[in-house]
C-alpha positions in Angstrom: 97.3 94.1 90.5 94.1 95.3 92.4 93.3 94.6 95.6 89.7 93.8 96.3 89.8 91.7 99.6 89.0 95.1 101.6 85.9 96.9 99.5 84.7 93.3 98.9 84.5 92.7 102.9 83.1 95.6 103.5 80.5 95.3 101.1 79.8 91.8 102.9 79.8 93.2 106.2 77.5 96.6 105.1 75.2 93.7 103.6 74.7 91.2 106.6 74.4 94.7 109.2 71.8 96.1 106.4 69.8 92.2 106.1 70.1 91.9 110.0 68.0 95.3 110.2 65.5 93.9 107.7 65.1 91.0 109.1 66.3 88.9 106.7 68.6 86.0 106.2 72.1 86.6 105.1 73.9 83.7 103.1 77.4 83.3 101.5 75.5 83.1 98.4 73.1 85.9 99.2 76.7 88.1 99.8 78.1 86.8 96.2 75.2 88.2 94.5 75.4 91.1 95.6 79.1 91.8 95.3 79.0 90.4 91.9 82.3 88.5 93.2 83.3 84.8 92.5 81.8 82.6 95.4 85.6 81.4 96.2 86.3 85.3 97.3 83.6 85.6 99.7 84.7 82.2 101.2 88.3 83.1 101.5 86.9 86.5 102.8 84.4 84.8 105.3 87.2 82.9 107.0 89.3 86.4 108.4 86.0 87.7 109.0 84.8 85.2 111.3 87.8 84.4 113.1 88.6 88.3 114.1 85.0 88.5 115.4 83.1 90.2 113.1 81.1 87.6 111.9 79.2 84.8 112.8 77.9 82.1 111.1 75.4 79.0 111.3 76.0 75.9 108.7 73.1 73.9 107.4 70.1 74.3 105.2 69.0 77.5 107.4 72.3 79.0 108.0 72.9 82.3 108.2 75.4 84.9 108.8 75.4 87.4 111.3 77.3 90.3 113.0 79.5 89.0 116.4 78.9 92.1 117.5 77.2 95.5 117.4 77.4 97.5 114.2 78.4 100.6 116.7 81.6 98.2 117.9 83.0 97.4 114.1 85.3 99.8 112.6 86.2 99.9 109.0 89.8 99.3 110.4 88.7 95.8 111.6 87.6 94.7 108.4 90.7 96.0 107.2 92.6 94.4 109.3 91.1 91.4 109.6 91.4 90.8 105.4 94.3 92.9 104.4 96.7 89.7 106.2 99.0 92.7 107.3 100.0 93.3 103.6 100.9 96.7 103.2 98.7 99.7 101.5 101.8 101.1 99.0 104.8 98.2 98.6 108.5 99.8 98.4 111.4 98.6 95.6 113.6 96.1 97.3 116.2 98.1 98.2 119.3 98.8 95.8 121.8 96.3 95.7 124.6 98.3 94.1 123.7 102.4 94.7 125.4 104.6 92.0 124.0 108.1 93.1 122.2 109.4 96.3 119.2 108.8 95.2 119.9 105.3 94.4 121.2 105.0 97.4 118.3 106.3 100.0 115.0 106.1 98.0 113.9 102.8 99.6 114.1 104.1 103.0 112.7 107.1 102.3 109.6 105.5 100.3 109.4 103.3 103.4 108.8 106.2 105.9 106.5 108.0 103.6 104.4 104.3 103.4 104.2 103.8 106.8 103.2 107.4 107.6 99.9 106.9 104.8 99.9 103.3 106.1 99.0 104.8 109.6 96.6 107.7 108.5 94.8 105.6 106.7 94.3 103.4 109.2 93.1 106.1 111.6 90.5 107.6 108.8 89.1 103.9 109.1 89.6 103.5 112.4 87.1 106.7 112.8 84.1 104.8 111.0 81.6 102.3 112.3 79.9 99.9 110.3 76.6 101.6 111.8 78.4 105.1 110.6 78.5 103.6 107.3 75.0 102.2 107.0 73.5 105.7 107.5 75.5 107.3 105.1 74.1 104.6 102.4 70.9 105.2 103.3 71.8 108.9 102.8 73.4 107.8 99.6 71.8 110.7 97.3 73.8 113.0 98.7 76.7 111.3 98.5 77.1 110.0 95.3 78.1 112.2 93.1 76.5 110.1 90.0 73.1 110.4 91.5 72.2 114.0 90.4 
């Protein structure tokens, strides 16, 4: 199954830094539109996301999200982080009750090291890229989209 917990938050997050530039209002339901993703998502999402600082919000009839902090200070590692709920980007077997060759026998803990060692280079690719990184590149989005020409 698909995880979407990460594109989705950052999708949320790239909104409410984009609205906050415009001046506008950014709402749970504003975010839902735009994500095309079930309101119950962006809830679920908005909870991680406002408890690991990257989000503030304001309840009422004029509430409003906002960024806690600087779009320069948010990585794309801590809206991973603060969604993925430490699960792991690629999931090993459980390993082998009963081995009955080598490979049997060691896969799992050799799947393991590979996963950790992608696990950590992805996280330092994201780690790398600012929410504020991000928004210019949207707004450059013509060259980077290969669909676009």
């Amino acid at each position: 199954m698909l995880d979407y917990r990460f594109p989705t938050a950052l999708q949320m997050v790239l909104s409410v830094a984009m609205s906050e530039e415009q001046g506008k209002r950014s709402t749970s339901n504003t975010l839902g539109n735009g994500a095309e993703a079930n309101p119950s998502l962006i809830r679920k999402l908005m909870v991680p996301l406002t408890r690991e600082g990257i989000f503030v919000t304001t309840l009422g009839r004029t509430g409003s999200i906002h960024l806690a902090r600087p779009a320069e200070e948010i990585t794309l590692c801590d809206i991973y982080m603060a969604v993925s709920h430490e699960k792991k980007l690629l999931n090993s077997r459980p390993d082998v009750k009963k081995p009955c060759c080598v490979v049997s026998a060691n896969v799992c803990w050799y799947f393991k090291q590979i996963a950790e060692e992608a696990e950590q280079a992805s996280l330092q690719v994201l780690a790398k890229h600012t929410v504020a990184d991000a928004l210019i590149a949207l707004k450059q989005g013509k060259d980077l989209n290969p669909l676009s020409e």
